[in-house]
PyMOL commands that place a pseudoatom at each C-alpha (Angstrom):
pseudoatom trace, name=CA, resn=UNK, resi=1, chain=A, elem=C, hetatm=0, pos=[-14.927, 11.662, 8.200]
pseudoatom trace, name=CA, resn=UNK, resi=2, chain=A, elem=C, hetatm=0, pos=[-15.161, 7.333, 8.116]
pseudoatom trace, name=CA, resn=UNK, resi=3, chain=A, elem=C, hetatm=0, pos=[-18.468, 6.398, 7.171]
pseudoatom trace, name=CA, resn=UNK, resi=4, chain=A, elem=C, hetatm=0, pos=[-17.312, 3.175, 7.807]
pseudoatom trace, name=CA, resn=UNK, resi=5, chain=A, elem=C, hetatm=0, pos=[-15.642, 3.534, 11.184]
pseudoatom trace, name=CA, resn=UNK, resi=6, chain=A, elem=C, hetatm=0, pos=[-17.944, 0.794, 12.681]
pseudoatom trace, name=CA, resn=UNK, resi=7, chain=A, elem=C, hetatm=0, pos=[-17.286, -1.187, 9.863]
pseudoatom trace, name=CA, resn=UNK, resi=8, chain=A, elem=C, hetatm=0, pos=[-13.985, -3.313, 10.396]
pseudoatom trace, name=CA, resn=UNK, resi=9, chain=A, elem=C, hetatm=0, pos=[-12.575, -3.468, 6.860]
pseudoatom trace, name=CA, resn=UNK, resi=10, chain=A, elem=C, hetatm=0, pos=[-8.935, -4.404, 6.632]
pseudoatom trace, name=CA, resn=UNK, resi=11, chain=A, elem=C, hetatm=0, pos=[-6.715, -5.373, 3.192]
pseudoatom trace, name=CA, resn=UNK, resi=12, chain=A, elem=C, hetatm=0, pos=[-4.856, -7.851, 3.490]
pseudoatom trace, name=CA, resn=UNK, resi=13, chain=A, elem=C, hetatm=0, pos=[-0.914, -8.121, 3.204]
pseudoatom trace, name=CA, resn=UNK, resi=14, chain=A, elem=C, hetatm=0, pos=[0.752, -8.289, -0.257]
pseudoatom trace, name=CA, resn=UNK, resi=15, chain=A, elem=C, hetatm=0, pos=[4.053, -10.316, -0.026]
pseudoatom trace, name=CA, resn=UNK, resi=16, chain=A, elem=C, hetatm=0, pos=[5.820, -9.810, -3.728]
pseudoatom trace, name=CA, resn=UNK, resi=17, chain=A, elem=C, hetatm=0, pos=[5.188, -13.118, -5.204]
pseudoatom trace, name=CA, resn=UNK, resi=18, chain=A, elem=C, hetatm=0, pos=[4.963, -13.220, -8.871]
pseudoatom trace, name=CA, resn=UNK, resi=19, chain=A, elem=C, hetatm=0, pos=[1.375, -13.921, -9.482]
pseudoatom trace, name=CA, resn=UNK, resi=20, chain=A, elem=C, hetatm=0, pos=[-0.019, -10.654, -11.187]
pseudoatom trace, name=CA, resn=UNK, resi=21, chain=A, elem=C, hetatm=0, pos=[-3.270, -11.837, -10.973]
pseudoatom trace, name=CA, resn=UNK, resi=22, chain=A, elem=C, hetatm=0, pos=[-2.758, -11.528, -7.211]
pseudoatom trace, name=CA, resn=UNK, resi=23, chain=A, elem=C, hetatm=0, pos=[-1.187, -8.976, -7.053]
pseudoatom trace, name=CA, resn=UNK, resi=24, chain=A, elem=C, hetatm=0, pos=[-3.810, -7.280, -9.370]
pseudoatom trace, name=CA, resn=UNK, resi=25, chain=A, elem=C, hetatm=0, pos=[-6.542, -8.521, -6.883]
pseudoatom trace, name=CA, resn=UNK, resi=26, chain=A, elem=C, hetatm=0, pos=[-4.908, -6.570, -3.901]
pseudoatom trace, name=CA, resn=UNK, resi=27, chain=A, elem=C, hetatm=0, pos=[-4.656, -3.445, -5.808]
pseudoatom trace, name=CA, resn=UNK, resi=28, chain=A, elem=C, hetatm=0, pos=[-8.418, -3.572, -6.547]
pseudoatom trace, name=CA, resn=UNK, resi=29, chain=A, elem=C, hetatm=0, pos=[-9.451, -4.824, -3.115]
pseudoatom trace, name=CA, resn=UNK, resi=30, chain=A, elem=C, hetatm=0, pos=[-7.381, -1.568, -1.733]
pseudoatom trace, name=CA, resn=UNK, resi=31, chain=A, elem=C, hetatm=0, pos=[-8.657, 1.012, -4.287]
pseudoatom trace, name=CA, resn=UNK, resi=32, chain=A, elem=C, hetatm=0, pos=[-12.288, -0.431, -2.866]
pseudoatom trace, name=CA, resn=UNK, resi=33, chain=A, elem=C, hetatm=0, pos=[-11.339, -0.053, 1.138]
pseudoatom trace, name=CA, resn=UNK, resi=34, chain=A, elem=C, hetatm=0, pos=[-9.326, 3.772, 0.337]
pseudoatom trace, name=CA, resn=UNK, resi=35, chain=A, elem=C, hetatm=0, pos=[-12.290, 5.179, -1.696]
pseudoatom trace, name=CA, resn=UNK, resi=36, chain=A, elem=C, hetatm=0, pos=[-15.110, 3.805, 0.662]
pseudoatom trace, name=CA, resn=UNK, resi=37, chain=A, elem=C, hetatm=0, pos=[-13.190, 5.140, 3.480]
pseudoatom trace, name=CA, resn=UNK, resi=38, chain=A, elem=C, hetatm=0, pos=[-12.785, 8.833, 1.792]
pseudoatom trace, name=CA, resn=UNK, resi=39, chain=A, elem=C, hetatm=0, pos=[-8.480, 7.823, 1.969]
pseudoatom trace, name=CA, resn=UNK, resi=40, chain=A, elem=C, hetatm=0, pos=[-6.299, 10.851, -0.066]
pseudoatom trace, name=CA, resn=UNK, resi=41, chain=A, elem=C, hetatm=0, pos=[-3.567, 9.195, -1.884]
pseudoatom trace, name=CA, resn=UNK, resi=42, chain=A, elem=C, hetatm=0, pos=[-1.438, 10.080, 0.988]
pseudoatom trace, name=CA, resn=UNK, resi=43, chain=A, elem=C, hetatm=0, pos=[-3.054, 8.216, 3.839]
pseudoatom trace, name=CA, resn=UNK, resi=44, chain=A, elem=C, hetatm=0, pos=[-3.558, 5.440, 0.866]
pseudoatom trace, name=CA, resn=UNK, resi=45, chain=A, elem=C, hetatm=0, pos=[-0.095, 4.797, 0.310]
pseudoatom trace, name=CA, resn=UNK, resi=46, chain=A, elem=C, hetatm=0, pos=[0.676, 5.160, 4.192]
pseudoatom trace, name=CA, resn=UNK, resi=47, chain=A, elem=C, hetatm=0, pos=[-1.718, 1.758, 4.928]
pseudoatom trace, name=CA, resn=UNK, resi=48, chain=A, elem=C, hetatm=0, pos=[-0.580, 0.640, 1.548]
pseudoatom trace, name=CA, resn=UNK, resi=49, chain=A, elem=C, hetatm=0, pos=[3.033, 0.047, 2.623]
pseudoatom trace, name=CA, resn=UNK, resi=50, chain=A, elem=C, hetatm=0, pos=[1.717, -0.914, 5.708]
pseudoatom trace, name=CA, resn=UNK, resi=51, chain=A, elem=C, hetatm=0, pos=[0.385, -4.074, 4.240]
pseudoatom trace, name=CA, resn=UNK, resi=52, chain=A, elem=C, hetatm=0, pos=[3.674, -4.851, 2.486]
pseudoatom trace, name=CA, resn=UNK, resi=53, chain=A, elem=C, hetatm=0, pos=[5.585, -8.194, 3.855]
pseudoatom trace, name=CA, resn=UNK, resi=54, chain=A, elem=C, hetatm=0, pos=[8.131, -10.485, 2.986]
pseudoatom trace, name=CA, resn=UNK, resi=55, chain=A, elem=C, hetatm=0, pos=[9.997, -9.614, -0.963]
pseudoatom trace, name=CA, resn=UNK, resi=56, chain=A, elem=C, hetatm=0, pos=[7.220, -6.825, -1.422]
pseudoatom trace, name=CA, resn=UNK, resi=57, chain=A, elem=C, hetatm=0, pos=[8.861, -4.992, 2.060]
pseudoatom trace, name=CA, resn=UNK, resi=58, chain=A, elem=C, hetatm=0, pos=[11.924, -5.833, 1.198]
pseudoatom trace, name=CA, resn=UNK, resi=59, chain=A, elem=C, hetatm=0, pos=[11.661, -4.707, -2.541]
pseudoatom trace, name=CA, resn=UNK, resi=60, chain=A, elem=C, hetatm=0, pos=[10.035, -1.519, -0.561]
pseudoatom trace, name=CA, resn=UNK, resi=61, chain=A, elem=C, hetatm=0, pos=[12.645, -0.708, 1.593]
pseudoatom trace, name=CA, resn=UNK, resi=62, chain=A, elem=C, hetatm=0, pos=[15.064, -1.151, -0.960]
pseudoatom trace, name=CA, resn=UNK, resi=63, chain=A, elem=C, hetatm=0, pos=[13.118, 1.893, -3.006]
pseudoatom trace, name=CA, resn=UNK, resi=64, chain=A, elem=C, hetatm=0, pos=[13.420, 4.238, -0.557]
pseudoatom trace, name=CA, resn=UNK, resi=65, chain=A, elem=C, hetatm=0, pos=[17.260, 3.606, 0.151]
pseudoatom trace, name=CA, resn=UNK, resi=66, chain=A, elem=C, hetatm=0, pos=[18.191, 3.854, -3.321]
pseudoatom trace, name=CA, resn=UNK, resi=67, chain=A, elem=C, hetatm=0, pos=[16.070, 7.205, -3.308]
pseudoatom trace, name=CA, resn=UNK, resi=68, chain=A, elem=C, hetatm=0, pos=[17.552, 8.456, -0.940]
pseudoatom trace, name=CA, resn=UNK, resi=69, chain=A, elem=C, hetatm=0, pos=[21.030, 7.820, -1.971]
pseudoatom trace, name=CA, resn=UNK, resi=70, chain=A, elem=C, hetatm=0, pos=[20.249, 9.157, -5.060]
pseudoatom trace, name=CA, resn=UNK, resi=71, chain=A, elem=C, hetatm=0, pos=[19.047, 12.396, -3.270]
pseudoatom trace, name=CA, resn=UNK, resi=72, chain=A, elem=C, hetatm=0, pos=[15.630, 11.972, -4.473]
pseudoatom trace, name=CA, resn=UNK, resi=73, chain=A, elem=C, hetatm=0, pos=[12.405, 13.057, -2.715]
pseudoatom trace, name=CA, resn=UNK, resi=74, chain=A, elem=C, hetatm=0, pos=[10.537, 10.521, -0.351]
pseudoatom trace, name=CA, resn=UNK, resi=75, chain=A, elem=C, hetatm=0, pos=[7.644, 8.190, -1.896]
pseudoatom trace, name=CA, resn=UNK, resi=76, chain=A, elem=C, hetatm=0, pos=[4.471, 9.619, 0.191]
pseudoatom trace, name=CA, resn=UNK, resi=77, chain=A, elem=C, hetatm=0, pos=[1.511, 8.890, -2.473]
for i in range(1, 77): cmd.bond("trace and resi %d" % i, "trace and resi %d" % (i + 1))
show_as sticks, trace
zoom trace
């Protein structure tokens, strides 16, 4: 159950620049939001790639193509 349901707490979007320190920041910020919320890796990596935009999508999208070319499994955690 979301203890924080009332609680509006949203990440914000990642866009693949090069800055690790940002990029660092975002991974934080979302380990923070999915264990306050009670998330299972699962539903983490669902609103995870949700947040995704611009070179980080595409860089995403181009995963899962290649994986599935490849015959590999989906990503789902």
């Amino acid at each position: 159950m979301d203890k924080f349901r009332d609680i509006k707490v949203e990440p914000w979007e990642f866009n693949g620049n090069l800055n690790p320190d940002e990029y660092l920041e975002w991974v934080q910020v979302l380990d923070r939001i999915f264990k306050a919320k009670g998330y299972d890796d699962e539903r983490s990596f669902k609103v995870a790639s949700l947040k995704l935009t611009r070179y980080a999508s595409l860089w995403f999208e181009n995963i899962k193509k290649q994986r599935a070319t490849e015959g590999k499994r989906k990503i789902n955690s």
